[in-house]
KOLKOLMAR-649809 format. One line per 5 residues: number of its first residue (from 1); their letters; for each residue x negated, y negated, z negated of C-alpha. Coordinates in steps of 0.25 Angstrom, whole numbers, plus 5000, padded with zeros to 4 digits. Layout:
BEGIN
NUM) A) X,Y,Z; ...
This chain:
BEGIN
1) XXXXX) 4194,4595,4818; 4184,4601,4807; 4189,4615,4802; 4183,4625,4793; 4181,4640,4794
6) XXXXX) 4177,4641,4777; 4187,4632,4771; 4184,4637,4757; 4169,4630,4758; 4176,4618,4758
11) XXXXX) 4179,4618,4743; 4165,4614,4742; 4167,4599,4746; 4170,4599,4731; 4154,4599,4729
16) XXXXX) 4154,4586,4736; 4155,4579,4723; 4143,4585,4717; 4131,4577,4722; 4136,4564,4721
21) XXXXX) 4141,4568,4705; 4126,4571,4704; 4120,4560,4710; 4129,4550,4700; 4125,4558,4687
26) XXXXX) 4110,4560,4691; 4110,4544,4696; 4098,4537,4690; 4104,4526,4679; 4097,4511,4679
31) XXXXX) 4091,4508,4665; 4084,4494,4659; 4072,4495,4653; 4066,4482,4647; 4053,4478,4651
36) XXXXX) 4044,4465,4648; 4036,4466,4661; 4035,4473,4674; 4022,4471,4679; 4017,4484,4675
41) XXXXX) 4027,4492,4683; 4024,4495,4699; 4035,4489,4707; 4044,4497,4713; 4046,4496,4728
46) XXXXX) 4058,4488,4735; 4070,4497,4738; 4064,4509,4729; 4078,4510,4721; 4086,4510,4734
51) XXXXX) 4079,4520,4741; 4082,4530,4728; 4097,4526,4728; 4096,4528,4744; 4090,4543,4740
56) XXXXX) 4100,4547,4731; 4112,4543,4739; 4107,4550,4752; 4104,4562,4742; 4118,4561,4738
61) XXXXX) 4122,4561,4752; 4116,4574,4755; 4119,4582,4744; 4133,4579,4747; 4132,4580,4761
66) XXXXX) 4124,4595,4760; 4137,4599,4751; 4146,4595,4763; 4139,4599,4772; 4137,4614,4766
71) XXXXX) 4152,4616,4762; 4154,4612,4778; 4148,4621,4781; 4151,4633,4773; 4166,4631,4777
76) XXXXX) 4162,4634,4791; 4168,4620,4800; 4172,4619,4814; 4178,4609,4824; 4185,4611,4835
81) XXXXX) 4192,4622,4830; 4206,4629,4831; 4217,4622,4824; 4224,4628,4815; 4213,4639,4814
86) XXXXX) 4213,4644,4801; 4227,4645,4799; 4239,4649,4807; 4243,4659,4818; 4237,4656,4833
91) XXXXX) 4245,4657,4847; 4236,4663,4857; 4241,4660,4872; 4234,4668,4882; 4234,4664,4898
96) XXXXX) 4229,4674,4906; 4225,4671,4920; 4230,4683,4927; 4230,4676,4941; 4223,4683,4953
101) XXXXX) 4209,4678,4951; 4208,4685,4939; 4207,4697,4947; 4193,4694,4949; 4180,4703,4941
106) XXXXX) 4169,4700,4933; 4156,4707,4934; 4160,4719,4927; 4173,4722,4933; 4182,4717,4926
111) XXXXX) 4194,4707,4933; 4195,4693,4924; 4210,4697,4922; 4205,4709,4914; 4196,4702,4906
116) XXXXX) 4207,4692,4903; 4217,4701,4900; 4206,4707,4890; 4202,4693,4884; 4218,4690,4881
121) XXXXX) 4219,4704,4875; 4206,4700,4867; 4214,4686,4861; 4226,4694,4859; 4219,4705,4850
126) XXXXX) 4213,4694,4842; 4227,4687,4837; 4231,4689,4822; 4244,4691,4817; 4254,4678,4819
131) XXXXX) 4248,4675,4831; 4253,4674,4845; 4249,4676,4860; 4254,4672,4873; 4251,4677,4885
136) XXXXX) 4251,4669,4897; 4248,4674,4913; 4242,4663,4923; 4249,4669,4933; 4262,4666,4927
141) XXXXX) 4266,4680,4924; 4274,4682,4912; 4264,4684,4899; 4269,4682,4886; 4275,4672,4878
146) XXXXX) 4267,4667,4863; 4270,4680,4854; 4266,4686,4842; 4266,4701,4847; 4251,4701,4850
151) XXXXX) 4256,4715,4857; 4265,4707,4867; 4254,4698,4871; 4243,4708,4872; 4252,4718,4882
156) XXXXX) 4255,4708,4889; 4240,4705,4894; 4237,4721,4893; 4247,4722,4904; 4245,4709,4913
161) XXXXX) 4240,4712,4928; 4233,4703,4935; 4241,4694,4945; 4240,4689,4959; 4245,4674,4956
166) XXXXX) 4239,4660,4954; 4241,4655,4939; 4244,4641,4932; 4232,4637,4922; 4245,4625,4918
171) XXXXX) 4256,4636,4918; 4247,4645,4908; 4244,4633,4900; 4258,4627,4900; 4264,4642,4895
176) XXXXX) 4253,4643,4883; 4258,4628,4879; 4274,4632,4879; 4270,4644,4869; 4261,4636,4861
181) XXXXX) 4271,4625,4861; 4283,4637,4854; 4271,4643,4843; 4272,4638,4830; 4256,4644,4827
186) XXXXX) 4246,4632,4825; 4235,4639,4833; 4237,4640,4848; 4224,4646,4857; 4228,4646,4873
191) XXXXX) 4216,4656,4880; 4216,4655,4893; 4209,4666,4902; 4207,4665,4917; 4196,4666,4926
196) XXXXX) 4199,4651,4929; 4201,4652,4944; 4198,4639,4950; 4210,4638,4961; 4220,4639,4948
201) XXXXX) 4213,4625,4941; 4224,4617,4939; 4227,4604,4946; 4224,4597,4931; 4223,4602,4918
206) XXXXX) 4234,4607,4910; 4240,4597,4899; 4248,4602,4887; 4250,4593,4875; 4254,4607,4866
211) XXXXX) 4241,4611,4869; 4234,4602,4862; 4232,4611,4848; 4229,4624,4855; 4216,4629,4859
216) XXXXX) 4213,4635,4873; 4204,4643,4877; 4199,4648,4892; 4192,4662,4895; 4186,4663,4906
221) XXXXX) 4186,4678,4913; 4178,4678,4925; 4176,4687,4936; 4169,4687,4951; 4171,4673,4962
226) XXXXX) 4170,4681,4972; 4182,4684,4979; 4187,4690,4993; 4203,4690,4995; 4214,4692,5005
231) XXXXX) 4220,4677,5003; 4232,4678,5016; 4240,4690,5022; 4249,4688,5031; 4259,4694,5043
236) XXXXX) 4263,4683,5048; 4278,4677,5049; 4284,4687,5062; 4293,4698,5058; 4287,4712,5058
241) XXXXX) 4293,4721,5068; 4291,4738,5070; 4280,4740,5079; 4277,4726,5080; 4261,4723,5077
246) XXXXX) 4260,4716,5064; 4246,4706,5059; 4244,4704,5045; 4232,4693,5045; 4223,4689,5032
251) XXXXX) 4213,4681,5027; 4202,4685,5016; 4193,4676,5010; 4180,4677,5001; 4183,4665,4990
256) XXXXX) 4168,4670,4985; 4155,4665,4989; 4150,4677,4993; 4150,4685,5007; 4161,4697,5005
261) XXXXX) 4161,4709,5014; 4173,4718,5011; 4184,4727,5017; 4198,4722,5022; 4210,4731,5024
266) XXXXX) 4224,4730,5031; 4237,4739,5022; 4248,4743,5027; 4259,4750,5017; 4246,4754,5009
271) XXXXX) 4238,4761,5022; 4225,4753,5025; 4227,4749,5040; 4215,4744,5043; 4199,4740,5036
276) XXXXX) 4190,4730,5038; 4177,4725,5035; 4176,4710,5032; 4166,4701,5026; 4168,4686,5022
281) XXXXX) 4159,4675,5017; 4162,4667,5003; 4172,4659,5006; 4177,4662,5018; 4190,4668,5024
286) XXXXX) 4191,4677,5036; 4205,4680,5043; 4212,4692,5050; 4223,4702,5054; 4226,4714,5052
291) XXXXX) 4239,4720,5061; 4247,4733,5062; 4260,4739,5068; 4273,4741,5059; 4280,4754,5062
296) XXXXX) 4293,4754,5054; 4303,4744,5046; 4301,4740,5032; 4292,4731,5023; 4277,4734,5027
301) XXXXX) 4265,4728,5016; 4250,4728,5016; 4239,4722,5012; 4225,4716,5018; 4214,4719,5007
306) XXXXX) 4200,4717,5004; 4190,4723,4994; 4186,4713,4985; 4185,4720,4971; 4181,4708,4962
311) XXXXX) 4193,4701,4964; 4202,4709,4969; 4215,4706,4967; 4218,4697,4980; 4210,4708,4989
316) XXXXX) 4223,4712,4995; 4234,4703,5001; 4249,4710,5005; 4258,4708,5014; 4271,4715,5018
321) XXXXX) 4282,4714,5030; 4294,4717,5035; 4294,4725,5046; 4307,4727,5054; 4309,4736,5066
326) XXXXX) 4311,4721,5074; 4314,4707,5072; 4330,4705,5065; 4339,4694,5071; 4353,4691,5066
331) XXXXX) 4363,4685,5076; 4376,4680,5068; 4389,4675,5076; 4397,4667,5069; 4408,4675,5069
336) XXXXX) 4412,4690,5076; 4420,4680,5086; 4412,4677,5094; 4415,4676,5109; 4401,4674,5115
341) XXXXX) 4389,4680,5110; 4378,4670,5105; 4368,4681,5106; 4371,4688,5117; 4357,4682,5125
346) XXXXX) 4350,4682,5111; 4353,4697,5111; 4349,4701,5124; 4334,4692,5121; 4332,4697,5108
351) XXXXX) 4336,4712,5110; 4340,4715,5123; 4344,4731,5122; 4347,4731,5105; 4334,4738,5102
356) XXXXX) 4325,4726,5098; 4314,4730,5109; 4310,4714,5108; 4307,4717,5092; 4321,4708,5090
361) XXXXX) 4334,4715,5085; 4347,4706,5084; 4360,4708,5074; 4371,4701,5074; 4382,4698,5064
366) XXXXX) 4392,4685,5059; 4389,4673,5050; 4399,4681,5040; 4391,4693,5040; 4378,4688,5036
371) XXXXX) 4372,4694,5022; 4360,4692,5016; 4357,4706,5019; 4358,4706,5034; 4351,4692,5034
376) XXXXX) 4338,4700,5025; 4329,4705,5036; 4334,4695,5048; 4323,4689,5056; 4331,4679,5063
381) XXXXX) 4345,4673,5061; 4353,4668,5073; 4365,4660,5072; 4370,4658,5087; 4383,4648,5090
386) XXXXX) 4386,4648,5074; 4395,4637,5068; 4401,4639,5053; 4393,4647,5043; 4399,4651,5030
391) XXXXX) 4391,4643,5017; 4390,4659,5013; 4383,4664,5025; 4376,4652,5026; 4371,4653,5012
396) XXXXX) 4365,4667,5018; 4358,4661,5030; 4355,4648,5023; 4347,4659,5013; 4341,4668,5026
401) XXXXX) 4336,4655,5029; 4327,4651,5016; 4323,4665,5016; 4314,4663,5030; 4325,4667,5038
406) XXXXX) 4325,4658,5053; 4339,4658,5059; 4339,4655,5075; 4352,4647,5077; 4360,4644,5091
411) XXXXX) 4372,4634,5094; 4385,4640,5103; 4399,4634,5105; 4402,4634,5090; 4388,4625,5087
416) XXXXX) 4391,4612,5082; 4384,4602,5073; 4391,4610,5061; 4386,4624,5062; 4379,4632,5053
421) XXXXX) 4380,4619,5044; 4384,4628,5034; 4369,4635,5032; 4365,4623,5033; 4373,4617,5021
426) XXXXX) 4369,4628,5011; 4354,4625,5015; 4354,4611,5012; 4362,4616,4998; 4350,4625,4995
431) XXXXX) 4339,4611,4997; 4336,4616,5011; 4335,4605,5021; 4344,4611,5034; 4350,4602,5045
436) XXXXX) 4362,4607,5052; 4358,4615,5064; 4363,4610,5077; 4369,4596,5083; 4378,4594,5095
441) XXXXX) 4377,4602,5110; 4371,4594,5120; 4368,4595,5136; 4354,4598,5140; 4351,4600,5155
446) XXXXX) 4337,4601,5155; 4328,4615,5159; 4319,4621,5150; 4314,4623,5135; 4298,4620,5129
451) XXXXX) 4295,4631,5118; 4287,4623,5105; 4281,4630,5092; 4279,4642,5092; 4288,4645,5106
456) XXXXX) 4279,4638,5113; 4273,4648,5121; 4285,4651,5126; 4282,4640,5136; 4272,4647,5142
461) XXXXX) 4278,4659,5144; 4292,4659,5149; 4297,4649,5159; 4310,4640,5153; 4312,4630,5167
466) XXXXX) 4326,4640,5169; 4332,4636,5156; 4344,4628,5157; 4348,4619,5147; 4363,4616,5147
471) XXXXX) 4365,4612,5131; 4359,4611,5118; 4363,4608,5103; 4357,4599,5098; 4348,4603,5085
476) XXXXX) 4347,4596,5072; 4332,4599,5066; 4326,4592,5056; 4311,4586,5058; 4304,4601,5052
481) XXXXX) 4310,4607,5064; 4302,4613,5075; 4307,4611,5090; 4303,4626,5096; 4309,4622,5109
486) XXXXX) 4316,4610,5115; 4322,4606,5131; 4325,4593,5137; 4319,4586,5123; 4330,4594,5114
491) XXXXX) 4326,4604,5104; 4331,4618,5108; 4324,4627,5097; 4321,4621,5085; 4314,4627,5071
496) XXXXX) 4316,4623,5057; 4313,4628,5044; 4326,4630,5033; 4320,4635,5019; 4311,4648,5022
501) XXXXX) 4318,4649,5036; 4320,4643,5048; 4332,4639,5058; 4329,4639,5072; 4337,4632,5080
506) XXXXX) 4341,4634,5095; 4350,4623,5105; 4355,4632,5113; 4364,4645,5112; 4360,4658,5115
511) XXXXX) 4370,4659,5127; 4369,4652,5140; 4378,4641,5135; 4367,4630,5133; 4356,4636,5142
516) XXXXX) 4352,4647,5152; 4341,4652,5142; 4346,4664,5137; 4349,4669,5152; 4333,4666,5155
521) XXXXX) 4322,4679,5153; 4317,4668,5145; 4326,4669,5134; 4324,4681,5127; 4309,4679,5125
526) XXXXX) 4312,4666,5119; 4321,4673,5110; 4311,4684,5105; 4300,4674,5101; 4311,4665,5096
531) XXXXX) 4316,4677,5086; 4301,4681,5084; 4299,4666,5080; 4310,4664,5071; 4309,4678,5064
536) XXXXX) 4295,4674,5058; 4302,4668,5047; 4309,4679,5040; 4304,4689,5031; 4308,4696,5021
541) XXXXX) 4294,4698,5013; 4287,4687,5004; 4275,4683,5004; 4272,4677,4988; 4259,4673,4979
546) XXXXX) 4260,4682,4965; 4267,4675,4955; 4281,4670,4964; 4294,4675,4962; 4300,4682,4973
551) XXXXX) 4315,4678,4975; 4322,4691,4978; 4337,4693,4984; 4343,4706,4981; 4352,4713,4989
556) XXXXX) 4358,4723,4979; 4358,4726,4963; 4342,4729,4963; 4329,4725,4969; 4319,4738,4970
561) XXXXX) 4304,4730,4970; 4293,4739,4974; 4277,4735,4973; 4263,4743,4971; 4268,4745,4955
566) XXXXX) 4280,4752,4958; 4295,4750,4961; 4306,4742,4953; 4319,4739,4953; 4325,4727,4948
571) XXXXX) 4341,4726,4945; 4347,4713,4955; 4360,4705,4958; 4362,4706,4971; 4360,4693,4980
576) XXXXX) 4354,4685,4965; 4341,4682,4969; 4330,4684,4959; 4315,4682,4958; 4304,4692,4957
581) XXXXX) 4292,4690,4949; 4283,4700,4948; 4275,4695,4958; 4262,4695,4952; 4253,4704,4958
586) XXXXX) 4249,4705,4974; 4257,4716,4982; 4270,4717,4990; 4284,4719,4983; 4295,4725,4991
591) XXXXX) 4310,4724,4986; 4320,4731,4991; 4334,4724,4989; 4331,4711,4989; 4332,4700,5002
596) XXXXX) 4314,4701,5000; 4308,4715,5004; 4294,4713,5000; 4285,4702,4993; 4271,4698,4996
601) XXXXX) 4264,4695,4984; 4249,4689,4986; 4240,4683,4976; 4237,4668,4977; 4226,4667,4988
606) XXXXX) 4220,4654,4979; 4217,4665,4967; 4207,4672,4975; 4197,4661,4974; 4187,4664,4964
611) XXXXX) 4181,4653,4959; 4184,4648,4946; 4183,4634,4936; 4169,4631,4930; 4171,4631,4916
616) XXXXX) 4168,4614,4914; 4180,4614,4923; 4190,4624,4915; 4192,4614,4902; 4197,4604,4910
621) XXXXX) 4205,4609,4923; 4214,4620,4916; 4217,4611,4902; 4217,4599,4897; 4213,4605,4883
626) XXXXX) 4201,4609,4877; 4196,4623,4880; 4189,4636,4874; 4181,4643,4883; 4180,4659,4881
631) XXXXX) 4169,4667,4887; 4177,4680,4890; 4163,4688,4890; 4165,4689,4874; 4177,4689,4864
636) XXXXX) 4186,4679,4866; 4191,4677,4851; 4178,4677,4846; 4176,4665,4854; 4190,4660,4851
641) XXXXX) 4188,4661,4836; 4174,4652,4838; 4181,4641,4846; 4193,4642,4834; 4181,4640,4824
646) XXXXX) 4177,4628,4834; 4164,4621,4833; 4158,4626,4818; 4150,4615,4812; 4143,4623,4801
651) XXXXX) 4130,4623,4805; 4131,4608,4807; 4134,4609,4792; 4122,4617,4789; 4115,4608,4797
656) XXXXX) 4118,4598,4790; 4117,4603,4776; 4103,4605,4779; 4099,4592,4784; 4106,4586,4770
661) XXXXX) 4099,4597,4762; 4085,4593,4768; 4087,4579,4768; 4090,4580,4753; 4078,4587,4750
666) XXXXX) 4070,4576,4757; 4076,4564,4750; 4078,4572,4737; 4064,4580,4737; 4056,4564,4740
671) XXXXX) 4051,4568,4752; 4055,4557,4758; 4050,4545,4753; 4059,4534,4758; 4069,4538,4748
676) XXXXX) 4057,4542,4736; 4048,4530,4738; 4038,4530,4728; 4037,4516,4719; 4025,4508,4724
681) XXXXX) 4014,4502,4714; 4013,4491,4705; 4007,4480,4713; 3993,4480,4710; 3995,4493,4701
686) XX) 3991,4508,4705; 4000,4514,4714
């Protein structure tokens, strides 16, 4: 569509009339003139009077056409340029790409963050009164929604920090459409300003009808591709006890092309540990460990780090554990009636003389007495010769469970194909697939047991011949389960997962009832690496990506959150779970009064690759629109306000005027003789 920058030049189409009200009042008349004879008069040559009718409508043409053609362009036309553009107020929409990638640097220094939040400042400074601005983050960070207060939006970029998070080219786009969708402006300019990382491409362009009248516009801000990061951090699943050694194993990788030598290092609670020199080649990854001794209780966090200054933001990977002085197993009775102890063997494996010399300490209490409070902090949940569990207590257990919590369970005289159903039935209600635990006792006599999964060393080391089998019950496991030891053919210690947690289930009591095991010197080394083994799964820290909410538990009126920028507090009801958001930047958040007591937060390992879209791919991988592209090495809006014009067609104009003017100098002037033929000679006369 054709628009015009001068419209007031356009008053001179008026003019258009003037040639041809010239060329009928100056049109040569036919007159008769009498004559007796001809012969006298030179003939004239065939086609002579066509020619000079031909001359005068072609010159009729031109004269016309140069007035056009000069009044087109004295009003200054354009095509391809913004609707709307010359009356109206404009929405600008603004998605900043704020995701770790942008943490990169240019040449000069500065991070292509920076440089955006400096380019959006530059589009926001330039918007007139009536005119609104969005502000959207690709990380999904709340921005601000399409305003009016220019001041609102331009705080809001002053203020914004880069993230650690992976963002959503679709998301951003979708957002701009609902505010665009709610404006009642006829001008809408989406910018979108990224370093257009190519792991964030989407899977196909984004589609929006609503779109359809705005005008997009991508700015490119660049910075280096090379990159060397710490992409995994890890302690692996055991618990971490006092005085027990602890490996914390990483990987680095060189996304860049080039060779990298730089300097690794191994925190501690902020204390450098240890130092290392490490060179990698482009695109390679090298892995290690690092390990130290924990020498009290509490949440313990550090960090693995390398220098990498030109993209820096994912130099440094955390981690944090929880450090008990040993291992916490609960033991819960049914009832306080008991007449035979369950755990009376289970006891005297796990900690002989009550002072947890084997790194294992054991509490007991009743089915009626669990809380979430004495659950928070258990390694391991054992449920020996337990029938009927209350739907409230098994709510609580159901919930350990989800949490990552492994219960070890162990039939007795009250065992039937009933019990624990009730944990059972609130986990299937919660859209957790659970089978009841145990079947019928059966006779066994057979001698022995074959360790599997990760007990199977055990087959090596302690010799089982002297075990005596007299019963077992009989265990229901779906097909996920794993079999960890089985006798005679029949499964003895079987594993499987429920939500975040696992169930593992024994066929045999911890009394001498249904074997002679616990009265063998084999027994309490089975146990300790069977407690070792189940207690991996518990913990109490999470591991997160920037940008997830963290579900928090409270255990009291308030929450106390603690991170590198300070401490806060944030007012709770006591047992409503909430979630925590502000999850943005990498680190470790500990909270004290809630069921989690520290959070992991690492940027996404995929934003660490460098390399970004070639521009022909841009237009047609993000968008399924037509796109502006913005160098950001000079001022945006000037460059804004030439792609509003669009594509000025003036100088074709002049172009053209002068092509019409010289032709009509040529055909007017006789200089060209086809259309001024001179008449020929009498036949037989001078010429």
């Amino acid at each position: 569509m054709m628009q015009f920058g001068n419209t007031i030049f356009l008053w001179g189409l008026l003019a258009l009339p003037i040639p041809i009200i010239i060329h009928l009042y100056f049109r040569r008349n036919r007159v008769r003139v009498k004559f007796s004879t001809t012969q006298f008069f030179r003939k004239s040559e065939k086609f002579l009077a066509f020619r000079r009718r031909l001359r005068d409508l072609l010159l009729l043409l031109l004269r016309t056409l140069a007035i056009l053609f000069l009044v087109f362009a004295l009003s200054c036309p354009s095509i391809g340029g913004f609707k709307y553009l010359s009356g109206g107020n404009a929405d600008a929409v603004i998605i900043i790409d704020d995701t770790l990638s942008m943490c990169r640097k240019n040449s000069s220094g500065e991070t292509a963050f920076s440089c955006a939040r400096r380019k959006a400042q530059e589009i926001i400074g330039a918007l007139g009164t009536g005119d609104s601005a969005a502000v959207i983050f690709l990380s999904g960070r709340k921005g601000v929604s399409l305003t009016q207060s220019i001041r609102k939006a331009d705080e809001a970029v002053r203020n914004s920090v880069l993230s650690g998070c992976t963002g959503s080219y679709s998301a951003g786009f979708k957002k701009a459409s609902e505010y665009i969708r709610s404006s009642q402006s006829p001008n809408h300019e989406i910018y979108l300003i990224s370093d257009f990382q190519s792991s964030q491409a989407p899977s196909q362009p984004y589609r929006d009808y609503e779109l359809k009248d705005s005008r997009i516009y991508f700015v490119a801000v660049s910075g280096t591709q090379e990159n060397l990061s710490v992409t995994r951090v890890s302690t692996g699943f055991k618990p971490k006890t006092v005085n027990r050694t602890m490996r914390v194993e990483y990987d680095v990788e060189n996304s860049g092309r080039s060779e990298s030598k730089t300097e690794l290092n191994f925190e501690v609670n902020g204390k450098t540990l240890e130092t290392r020199d490490l060179t990698i080649a482009g695109g390679e990854k090298k892995s290690g460990e690092f390990s130290f001794v924990p020498l009290s209780e509490g949440v313990i966090s550090g960090s693995v780090g390398v220098k990498d200054d030109p993209y820096s933001m994912d130099n440094r990977r955390y981690f944090a554990v929880s450090v008990s002085k040993n291992v916490k197993v609960l033991a819960v009775y049914e009832d306080e009636f008991v007449k035979t102890d369950p755990y009376f063997f289970i006891r005297h494996a796990l900690d002989p003389d009550g002072t947890a010399s084997n790194g294992v300490s054991i509490q007991t209490t009743t089915v009626k007495e669990i809380t979430p409070e004495l659950l928070s902090g258990v390694h391991v949940l054992l449920l020996a010769d337990v029938d009927v569990v209350p739907e409230k207590y098994a709510s609580r257990i159901s919930d350990y469970l989800k949490k990552g919590g492994t219960v070890i369970s162990m039939p007795g005289t009250r065992t039937k194909a009933t019990s624990m159903s009730g944990i059972m039935d609130v986990l299937r209600k919660d859209g957790v697939s659970a089978v009841n635990v145990y079947g019928p006792r059966v006779p066994l006599k057979k001698n022995g047991m074959t360790f599997n999964e990760d007990l199977s060393i055990m087959n090596e080391l302690l010799q089982l011949d002297y075990l005596s089998w007299k019963y077992m019950q009989e265990i229901n496991a779906d097909p996920s389960a794993k079999v960890m030891a089985s006798a005679g053919g029949k499964n003895v210690i079987v594993e499987r997962r429920i939500g975040n947690g696992r169930w593992i289930t024994l066929a045999f009591s911890a009394r001498n009832d249904y074997c002679n095991w616990p009265e063998l010197k084999s027994f309490p080394v089975i146990m300790v690496h069977l407690i070792d083994h189940a207690a991996n799964g518990m913990s109490d820290i999470k591991n997160i990506i920037c940008g997830n909410k963290i579900m928090l538990l409270p255990s009291s009126g308030s929450v106390d959150v603690s991170e590198s920028s300070g401490t806060s507090r944030i007012s709770t009801v006591r047992g409503r779970a909430f979630p925590f958001e502000d999850t943005w930047v990498p680190g470790v958040i500990t909270f004290d009064g809630a069921d989690i007591r520290a959070a992991v937060l690492g940027g996404d390992a995929e934003e660490s690759k460098p390399e970004i879209l070639p521009r022909e791919k841009l237009s047609t991988s993000i968008v399924d629109h037509e796109v502006n592209f913005i160098s950001p090495d000079s001022t945006v809006m000037e460059q804004v306000e030439s792609s509003r014009q669009g594509s000025s067609l003036a100088g074709l104009f002049f172009v053209l005027l002068f092509f019409a003017a010289l032709m009509e100098f040529l055909i007017a002037d006789r200089h060209l003789k086809y259309f001024n033929p001179a008449p020929s000679a009498v036949k037989g006369g001078k010429s």
